[in-house]
VMD Tcl script that builds the backbone (N, CA, C; Angstrom):
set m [mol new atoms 231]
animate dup $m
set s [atomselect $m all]
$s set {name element resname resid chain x y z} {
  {N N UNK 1 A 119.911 90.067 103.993}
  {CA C UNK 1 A 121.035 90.946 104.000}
  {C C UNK 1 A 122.225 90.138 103.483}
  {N N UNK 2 A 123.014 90.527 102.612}
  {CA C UNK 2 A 124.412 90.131 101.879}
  {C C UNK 2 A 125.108 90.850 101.825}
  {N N UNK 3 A 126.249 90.527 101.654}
  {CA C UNK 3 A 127.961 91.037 101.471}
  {C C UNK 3 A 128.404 90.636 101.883}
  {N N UNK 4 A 129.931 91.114 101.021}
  {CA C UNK 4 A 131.367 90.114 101.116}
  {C C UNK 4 A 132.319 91.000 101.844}
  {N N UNK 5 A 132.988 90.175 102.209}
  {CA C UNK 5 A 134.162 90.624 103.457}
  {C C UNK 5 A 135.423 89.779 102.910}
  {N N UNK 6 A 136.662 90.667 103.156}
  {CA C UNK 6 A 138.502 90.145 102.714}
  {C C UNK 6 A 139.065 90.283 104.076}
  {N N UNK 7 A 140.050 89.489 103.746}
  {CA C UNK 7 A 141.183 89.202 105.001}
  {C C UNK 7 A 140.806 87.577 105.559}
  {N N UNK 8 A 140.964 87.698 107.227}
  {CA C UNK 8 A 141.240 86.745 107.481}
  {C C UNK 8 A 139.387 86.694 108.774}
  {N N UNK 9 A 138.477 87.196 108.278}
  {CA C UNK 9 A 137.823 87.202 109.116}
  {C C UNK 9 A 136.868 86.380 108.728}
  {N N UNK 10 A 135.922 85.514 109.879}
  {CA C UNK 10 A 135.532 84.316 109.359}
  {C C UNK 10 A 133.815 84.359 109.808}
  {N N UNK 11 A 133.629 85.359 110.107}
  {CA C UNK 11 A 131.782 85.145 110.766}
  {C C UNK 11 A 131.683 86.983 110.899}
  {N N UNK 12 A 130.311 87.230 110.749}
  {CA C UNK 12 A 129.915 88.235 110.552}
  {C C UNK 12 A 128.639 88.037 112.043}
  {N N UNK 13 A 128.456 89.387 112.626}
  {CA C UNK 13 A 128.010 89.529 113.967}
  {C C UNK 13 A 126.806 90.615 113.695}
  {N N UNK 14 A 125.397 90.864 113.836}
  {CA C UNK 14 A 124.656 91.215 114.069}
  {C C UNK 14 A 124.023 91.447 115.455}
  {N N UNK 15 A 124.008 92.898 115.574}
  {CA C UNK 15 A 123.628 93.210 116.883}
  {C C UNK 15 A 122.119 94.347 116.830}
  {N N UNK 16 A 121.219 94.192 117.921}
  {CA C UNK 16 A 120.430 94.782 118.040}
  {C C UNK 16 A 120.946 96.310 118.674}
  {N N UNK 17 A 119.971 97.396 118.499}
  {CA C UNK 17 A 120.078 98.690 118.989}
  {C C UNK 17 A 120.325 98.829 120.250}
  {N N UNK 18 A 120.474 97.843 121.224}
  {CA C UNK 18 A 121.142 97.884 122.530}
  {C C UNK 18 A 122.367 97.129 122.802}
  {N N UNK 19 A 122.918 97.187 121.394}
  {CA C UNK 19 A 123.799 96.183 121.489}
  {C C UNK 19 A 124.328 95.251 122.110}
  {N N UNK 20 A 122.632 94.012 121.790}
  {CA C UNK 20 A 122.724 92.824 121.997}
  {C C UNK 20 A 123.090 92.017 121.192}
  {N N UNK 21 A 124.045 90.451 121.168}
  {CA C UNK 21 A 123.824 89.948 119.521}
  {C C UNK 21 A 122.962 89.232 119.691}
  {N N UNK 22 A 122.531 89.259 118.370}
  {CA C UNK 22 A 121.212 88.972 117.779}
  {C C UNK 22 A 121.480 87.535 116.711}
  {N N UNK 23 A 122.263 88.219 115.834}
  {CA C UNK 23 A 122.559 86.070 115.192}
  {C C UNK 23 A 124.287 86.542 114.832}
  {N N UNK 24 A 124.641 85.137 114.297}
  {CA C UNK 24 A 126.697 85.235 114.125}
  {C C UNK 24 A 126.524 83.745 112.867}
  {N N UNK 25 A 126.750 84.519 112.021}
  {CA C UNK 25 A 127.142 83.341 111.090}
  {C C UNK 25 A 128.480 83.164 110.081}
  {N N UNK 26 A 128.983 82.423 109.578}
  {CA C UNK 26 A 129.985 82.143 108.981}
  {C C UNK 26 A 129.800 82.693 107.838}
  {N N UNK 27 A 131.389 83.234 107.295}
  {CA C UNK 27 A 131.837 83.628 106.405}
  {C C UNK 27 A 131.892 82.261 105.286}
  {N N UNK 28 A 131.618 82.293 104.347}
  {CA C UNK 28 A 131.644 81.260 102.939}
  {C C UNK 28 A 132.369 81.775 101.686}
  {N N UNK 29 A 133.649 81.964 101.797}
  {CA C UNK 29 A 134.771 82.221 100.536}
  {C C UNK 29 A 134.701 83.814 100.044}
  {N N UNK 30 A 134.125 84.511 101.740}
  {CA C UNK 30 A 134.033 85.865 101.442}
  {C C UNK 30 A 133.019 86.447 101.350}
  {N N UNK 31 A 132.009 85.648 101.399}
  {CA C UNK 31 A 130.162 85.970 101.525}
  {C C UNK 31 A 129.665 85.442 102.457}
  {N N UNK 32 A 128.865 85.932 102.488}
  {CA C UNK 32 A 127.855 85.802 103.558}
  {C C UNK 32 A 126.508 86.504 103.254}
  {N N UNK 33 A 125.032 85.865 104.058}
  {CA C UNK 33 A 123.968 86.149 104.249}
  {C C UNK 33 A 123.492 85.646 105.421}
  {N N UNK 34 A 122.672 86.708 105.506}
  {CA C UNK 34 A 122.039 86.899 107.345}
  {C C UNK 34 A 120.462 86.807 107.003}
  {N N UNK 35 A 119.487 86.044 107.553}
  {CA C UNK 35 A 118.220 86.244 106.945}
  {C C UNK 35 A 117.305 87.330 107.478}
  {N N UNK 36 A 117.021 88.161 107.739}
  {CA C UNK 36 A 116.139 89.476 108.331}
  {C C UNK 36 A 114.938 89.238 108.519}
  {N N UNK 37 A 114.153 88.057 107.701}
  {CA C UNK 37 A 113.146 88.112 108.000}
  {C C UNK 37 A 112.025 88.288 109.141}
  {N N UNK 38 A 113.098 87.546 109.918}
  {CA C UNK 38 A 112.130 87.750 111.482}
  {C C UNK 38 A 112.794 88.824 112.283}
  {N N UNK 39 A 113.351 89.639 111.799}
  {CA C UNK 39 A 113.696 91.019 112.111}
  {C C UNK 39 A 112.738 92.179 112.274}
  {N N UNK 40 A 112.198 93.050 113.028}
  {CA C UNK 40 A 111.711 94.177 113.304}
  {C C UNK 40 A 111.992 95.285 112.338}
  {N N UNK 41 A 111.655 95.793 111.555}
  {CA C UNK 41 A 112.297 97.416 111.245}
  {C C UNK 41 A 112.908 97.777 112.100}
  {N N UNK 42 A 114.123 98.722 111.898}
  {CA C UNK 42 A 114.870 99.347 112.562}
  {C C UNK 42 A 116.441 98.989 112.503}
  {N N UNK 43 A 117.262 99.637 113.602}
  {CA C UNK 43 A 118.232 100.163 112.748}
  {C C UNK 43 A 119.465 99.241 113.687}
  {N N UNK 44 A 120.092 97.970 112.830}
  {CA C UNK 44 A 121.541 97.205 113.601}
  {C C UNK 44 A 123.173 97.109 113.355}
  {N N UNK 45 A 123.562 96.781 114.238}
  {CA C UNK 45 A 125.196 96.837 113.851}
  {C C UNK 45 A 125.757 95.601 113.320}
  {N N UNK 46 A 126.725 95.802 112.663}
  {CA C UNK 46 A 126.982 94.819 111.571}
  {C C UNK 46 A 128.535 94.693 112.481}
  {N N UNK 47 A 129.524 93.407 112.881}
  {CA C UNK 47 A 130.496 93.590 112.855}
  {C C UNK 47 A 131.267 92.318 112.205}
  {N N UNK 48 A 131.966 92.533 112.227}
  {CA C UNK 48 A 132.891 91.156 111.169}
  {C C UNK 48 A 134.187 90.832 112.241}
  {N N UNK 49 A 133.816 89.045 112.841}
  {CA C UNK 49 A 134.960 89.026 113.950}
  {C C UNK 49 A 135.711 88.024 113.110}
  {N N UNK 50 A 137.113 88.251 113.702}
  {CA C UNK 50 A 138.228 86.954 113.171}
  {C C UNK 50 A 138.374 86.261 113.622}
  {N N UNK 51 A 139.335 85.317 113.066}
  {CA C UNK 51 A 139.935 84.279 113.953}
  {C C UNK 51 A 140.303 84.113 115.013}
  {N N UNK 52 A 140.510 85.388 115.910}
  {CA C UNK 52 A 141.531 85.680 117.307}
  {C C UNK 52 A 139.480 85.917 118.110}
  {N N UNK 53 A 138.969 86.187 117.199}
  {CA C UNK 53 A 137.278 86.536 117.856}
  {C C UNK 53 A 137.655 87.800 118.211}
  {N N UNK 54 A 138.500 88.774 117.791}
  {CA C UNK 54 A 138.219 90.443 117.566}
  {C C UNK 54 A 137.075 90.849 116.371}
  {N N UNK 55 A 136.544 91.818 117.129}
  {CA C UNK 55 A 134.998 92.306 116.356}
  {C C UNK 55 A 135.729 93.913 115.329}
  {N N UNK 56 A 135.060 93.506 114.344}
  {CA C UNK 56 A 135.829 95.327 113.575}
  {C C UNK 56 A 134.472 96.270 114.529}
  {N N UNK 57 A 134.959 97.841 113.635}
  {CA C UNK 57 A 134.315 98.677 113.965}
  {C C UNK 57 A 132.650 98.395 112.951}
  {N N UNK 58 A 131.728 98.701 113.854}
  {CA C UNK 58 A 130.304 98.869 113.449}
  {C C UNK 58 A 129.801 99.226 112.022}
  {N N UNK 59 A 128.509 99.037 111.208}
  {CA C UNK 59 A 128.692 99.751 110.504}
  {C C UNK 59 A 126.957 98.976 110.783}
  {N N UNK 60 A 126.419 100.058 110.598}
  {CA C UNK 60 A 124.897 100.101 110.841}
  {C C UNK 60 A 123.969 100.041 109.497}
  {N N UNK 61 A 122.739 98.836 109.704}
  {CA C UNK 61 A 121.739 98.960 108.787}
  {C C UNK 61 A 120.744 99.159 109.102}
  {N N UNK 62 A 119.894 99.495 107.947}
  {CA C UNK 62 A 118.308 99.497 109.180}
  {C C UNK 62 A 117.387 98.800 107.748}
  {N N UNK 63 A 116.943 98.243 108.033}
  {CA C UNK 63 A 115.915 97.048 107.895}
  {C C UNK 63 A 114.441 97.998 107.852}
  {N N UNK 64 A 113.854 98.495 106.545}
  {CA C UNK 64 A 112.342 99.202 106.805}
  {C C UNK 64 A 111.530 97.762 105.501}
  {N N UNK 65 A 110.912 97.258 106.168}
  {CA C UNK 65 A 110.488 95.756 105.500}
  {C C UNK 65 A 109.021 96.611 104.670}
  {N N UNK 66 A 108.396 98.033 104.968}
  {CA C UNK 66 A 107.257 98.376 104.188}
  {C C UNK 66 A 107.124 98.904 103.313}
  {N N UNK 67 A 109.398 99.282 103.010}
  {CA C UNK 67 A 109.617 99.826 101.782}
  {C C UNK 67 A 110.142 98.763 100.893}
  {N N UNK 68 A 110.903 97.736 101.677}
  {CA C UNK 68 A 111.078 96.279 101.393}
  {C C UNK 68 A 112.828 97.021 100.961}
  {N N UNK 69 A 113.195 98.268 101.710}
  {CA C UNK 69 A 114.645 98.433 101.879}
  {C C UNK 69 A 115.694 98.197 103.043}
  {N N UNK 70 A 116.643 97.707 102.461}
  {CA C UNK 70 A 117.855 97.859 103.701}
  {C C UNK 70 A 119.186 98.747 103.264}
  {N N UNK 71 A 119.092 99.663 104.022}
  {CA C UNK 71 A 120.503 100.751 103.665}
  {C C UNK 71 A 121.520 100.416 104.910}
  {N N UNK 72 A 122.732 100.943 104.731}
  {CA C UNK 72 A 123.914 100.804 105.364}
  {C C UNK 72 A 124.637 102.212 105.017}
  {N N UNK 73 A 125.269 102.074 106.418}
  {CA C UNK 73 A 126.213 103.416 106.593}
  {C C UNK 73 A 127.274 103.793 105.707}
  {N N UNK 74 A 127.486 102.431 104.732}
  {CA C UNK 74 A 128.702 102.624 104.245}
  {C C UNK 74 A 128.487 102.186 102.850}
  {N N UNK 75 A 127.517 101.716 102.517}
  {CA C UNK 75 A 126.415 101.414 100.849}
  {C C UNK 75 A 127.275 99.970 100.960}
  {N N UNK 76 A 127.797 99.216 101.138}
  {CA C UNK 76 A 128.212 98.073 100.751}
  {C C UNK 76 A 127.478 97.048 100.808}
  {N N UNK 77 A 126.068 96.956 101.515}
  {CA C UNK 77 A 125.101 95.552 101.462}
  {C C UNK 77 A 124.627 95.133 100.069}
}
mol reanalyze $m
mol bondsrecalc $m
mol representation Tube
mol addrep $m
């Protein structure tokens, strides 16, 4: 999973469907990648926290690894 993020926010937050987190990795000059592989099919929340560690609002993907697709609520991956 990839995409880029603006402003001042520095790590991107992955959460499972019970919104647990699941992995948090750093932002790199506005990009970022999350690896899915050992991910389940099905469907997670994406949030992007800042510097202060405020989380934005959600934006959901779902991971179907037998179509070898990942869609998002908002097409930006």
């Amino acid at each position: 999973m990839k995409g880029t993020t603006t402003g001042d926010a520095i790590k991107v937050v992955l959460f499972d469907q019970n919104g647990a987190q699941i992995k948090e990795v750093d932002i790199n000059s506005g990009s970022f990648q999350i690896d899915s592989t050992d991910l389940p099919d099905g469907t997670y929340q994406v949030k992007v926290k800042d510097a202060a560690g405020n989380l934005s609002d959600a934006t959901s993907i779902t991971i179907d690894k037998s179509s070898n697709r990942q869609t998002s609520s908002n097409n930006c991956w």
